[in-house]
N, C-alpha and C positions, 0 to 999 in steps of 0.2 A: 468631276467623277460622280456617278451616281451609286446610290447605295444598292439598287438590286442591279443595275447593268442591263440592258437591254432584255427584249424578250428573245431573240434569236441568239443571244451569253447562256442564258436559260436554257431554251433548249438545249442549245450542242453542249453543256454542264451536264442535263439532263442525260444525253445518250452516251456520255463518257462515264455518268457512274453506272450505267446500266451495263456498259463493257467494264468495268472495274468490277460489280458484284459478278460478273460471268466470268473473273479471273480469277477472284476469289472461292466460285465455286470449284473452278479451276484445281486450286488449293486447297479447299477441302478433301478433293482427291486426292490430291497427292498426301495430306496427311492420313487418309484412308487408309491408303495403301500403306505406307510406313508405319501404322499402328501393326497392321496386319505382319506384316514383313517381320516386323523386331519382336512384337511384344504377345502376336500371336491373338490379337483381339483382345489382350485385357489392359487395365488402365484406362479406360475409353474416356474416363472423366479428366484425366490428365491429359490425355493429347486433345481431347476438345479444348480445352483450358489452355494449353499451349496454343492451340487454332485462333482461338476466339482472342487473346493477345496478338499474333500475330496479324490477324484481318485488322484492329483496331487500330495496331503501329501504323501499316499499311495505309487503313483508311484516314488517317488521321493526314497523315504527311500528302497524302493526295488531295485531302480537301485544301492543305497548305498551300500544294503548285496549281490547283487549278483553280481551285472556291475561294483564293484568300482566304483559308480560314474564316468563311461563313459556311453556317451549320443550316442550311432550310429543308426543310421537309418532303420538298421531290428531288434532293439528293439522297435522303435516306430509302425513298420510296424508290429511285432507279437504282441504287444497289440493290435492294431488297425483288426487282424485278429482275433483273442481273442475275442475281444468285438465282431464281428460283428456277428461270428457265434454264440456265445450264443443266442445272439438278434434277429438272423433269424430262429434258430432253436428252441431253450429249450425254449426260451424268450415266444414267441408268444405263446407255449401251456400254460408257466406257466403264465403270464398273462392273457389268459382266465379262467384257473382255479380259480384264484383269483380273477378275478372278477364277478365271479359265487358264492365263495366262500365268497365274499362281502356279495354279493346282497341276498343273502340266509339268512345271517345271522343280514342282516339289516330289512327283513321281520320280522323273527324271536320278534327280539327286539322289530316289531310294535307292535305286537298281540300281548307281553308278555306286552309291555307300552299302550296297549291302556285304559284298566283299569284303570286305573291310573290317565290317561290323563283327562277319564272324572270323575273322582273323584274331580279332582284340577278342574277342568272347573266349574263342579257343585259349589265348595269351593266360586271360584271367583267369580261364579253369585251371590251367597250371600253376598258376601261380598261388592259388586257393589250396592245390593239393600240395603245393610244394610248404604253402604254411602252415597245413594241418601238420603234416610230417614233420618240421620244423618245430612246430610247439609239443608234439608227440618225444622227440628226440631230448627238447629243454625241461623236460618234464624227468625222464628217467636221468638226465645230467643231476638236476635237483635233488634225487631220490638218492643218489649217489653222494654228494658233496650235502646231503642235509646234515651236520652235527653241529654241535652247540657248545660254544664255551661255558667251561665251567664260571661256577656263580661264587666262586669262594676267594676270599679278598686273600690268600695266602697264595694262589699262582698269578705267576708273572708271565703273558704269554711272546711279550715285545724281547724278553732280559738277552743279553749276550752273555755267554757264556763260553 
């Protein structure tokens, strides 16, 4: 067995991480979008950080099944081709798609939640009026039942009698 493997192991290694960095970039969208989707664009340091573990996992176990765990330099360099053209190419259509495809259906959800919205709105003006009057009412109870025991140690106010 030889330690680098042929030149034509080489190549087709070659053109498999360069489809491996292109799934990865693959991946990058889809974490894209799921930052976007949950978190609204923020966090971006965390879900890169989740990304950038999970391409590693990823890369890592693929250099396993195909590279035997050998680490050379136009495997790094065919992801890194991999990734870029996804990201320059497919990347930027399918990112605007999606974020058309967002914004579309985040409309969508207004107009179908706007009902709704002022149903509960309505709800909670009542219920706001109904506490004003409520603490209006606990208020004159108060002013009524305000008296105060006496302070003199000669009345008993528990005694049977």
């Amino acid at each position: 067995m030889t330690y680098l493997g042929t030149i034509s192991e080489q190549v087709t290694l070659f053109f498999k991480t360069c489809g491996f960095g292109f799934l990865l970039g693959a991946l990058y969208e889809v974490f894209r979008v799921l930052r976007r989707l949950l978190t609204g664009g923020r966090f971006i340091l965390l879900w890169d950080l989740l990304y950038s573990i999970t391409a590693s996992v990823t890369g890592f176990l693929f250099l396993l099944s195909y590279g035997n765990g050998k680490l050379r330099l136009y495997i790094v360099i065919g992801m890194i081709i991999g990734f870029s053209v996804y990201y320059l190419t497919l990347g930027t259509s399918v990112s605007r798609c999606v974020d058309a495809a967002i914004g579309i259906v985040m409309q969508i959800i207004k107009v179908i939640s706007k009902p709704f919205i002022s149903i509960l709105n309505y709800i909670r003006t009542l219920f706001v009026c109904f506490g004003r009057r409520f603490k209006i009412f606990l208020k004159k109870v108060k002013k009524k039942f305000n008296f105060h025991l006496k302070s003199t140690g000669i009345l008993l106010y528990n005694s049977k009698r």
